[in-house]
C-alpha positions in Angstrom: 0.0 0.0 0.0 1.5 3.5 -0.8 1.1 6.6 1.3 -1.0 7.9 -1.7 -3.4 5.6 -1.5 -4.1 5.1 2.1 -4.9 7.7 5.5 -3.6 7.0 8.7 -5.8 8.1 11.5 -3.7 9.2 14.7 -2.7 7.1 17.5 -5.0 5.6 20.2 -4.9 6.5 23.9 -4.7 3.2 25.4 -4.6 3.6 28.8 -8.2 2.0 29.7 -7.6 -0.8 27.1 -5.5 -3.6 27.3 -2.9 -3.3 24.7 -4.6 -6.4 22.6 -7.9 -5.2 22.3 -6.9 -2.2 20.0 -4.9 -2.1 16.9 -1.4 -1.3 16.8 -2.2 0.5 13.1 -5.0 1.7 11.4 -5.2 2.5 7.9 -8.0 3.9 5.3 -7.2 2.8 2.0 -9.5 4.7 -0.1 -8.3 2.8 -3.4 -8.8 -0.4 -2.5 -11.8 0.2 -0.5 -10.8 -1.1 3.0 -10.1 -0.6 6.4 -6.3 -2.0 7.4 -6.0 -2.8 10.7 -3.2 -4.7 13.1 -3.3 -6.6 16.2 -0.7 -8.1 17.5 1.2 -8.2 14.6 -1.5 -10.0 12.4 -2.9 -7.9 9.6 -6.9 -7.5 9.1 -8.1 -5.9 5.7 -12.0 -5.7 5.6 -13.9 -3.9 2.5 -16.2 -1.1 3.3 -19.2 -2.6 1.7 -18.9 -5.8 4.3 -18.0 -3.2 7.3 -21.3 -1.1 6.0 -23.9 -4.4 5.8 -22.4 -5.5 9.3 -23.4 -2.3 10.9 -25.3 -2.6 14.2 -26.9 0.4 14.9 -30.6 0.3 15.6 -31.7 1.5 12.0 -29.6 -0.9 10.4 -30.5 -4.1 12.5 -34.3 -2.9 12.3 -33.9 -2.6 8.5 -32.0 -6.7 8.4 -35.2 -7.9 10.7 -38.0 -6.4 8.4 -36.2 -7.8 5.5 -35.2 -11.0 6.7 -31.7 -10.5 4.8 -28.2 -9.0 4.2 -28.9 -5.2 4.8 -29.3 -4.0 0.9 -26.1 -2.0 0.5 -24.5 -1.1 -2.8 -21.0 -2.5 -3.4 -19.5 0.7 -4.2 -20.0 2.2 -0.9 -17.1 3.9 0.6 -16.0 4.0 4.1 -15.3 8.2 3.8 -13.9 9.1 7.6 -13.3 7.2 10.6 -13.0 8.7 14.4 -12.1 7.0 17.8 -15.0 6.9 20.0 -12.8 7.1 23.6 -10.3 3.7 23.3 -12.9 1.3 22.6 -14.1 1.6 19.2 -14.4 3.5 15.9 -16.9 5.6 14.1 -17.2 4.8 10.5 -18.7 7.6 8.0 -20.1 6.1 5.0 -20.4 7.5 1.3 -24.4 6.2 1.3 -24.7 8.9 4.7 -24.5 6.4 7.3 -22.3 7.4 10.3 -24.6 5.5 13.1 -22.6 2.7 13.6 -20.4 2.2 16.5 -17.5 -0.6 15.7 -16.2 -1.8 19.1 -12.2 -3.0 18.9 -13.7 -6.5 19.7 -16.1 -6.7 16.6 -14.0 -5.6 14.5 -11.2 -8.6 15.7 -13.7 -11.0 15.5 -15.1 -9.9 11.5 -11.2 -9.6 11.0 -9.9 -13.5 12.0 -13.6 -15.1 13.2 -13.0 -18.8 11.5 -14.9 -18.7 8.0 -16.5 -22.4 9.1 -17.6 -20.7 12.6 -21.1 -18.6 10.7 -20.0 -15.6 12.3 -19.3 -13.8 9.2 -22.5 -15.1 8.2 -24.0 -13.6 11.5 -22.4 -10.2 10.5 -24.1 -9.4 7.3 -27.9 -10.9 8.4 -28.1 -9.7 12.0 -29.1 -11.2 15.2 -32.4 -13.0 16.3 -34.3 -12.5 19.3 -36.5 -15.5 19.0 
């Protein structure tokens, strides 16, 4: 990845984190459409369109409910700006208007290196059930 092609957000405070729950680095590569991230060493690349349908803000999990399905997003989406929300988690601003969605360090590990056999990723995009 180039500098051209990627943003760097600033570093994290962790003091109230333990040094594994956040990422080391954190990278917005606009070209590629993704967000870079790395723990411990491991690198985690996840596209905007998966990070948008995996959104669980009220509106979005509401929206996957009534439909029964993957939240309709379109696959050029772009993830436009990301903020730190304290040292737990980030805010991702979206090219479709969405910037709801709060993306704890821990969500974002587990959509990053969740097993692809486990049916979390599959948990992601469709939302949880209450019933």
């Amino acid at each position: 990845m180039s500098c051209d092609d990627a943003t760097a957000v600033a570093p994290l405070d962790a003091n109230d984190v333990p040094p594994s729950a956040w990422p080391s680095a954190i990278s917005l590569n606009e070209k590629a459409r993704t967000l870079e991230l790395v723990w411990d060493d491991r690198h985690a690349v996840l596209s905007h369109s998966v990070l948008r349908r995996s959104c669980r803000c009220s509106v979005c999990e509401s929206t996957r409910r009534k439909l029964d399905q993957v939240l309709p997003v379109a696959d050029d989406v772009a993830l436009l700006k990301i903020e730190p929300v304290g040292s737990t988690a980030l805010q991702l601003f979206f090219s479709d208007g969405h910037e709801r969605g709060i993306y704890p360090w821990t969500y974002l590990k587990q959509m990053a290196f969740a097993p692809a056999t486990s049916g979390f990723r599959d948990f992601l995009t469709k939302g949880w059930r209450d019933e």
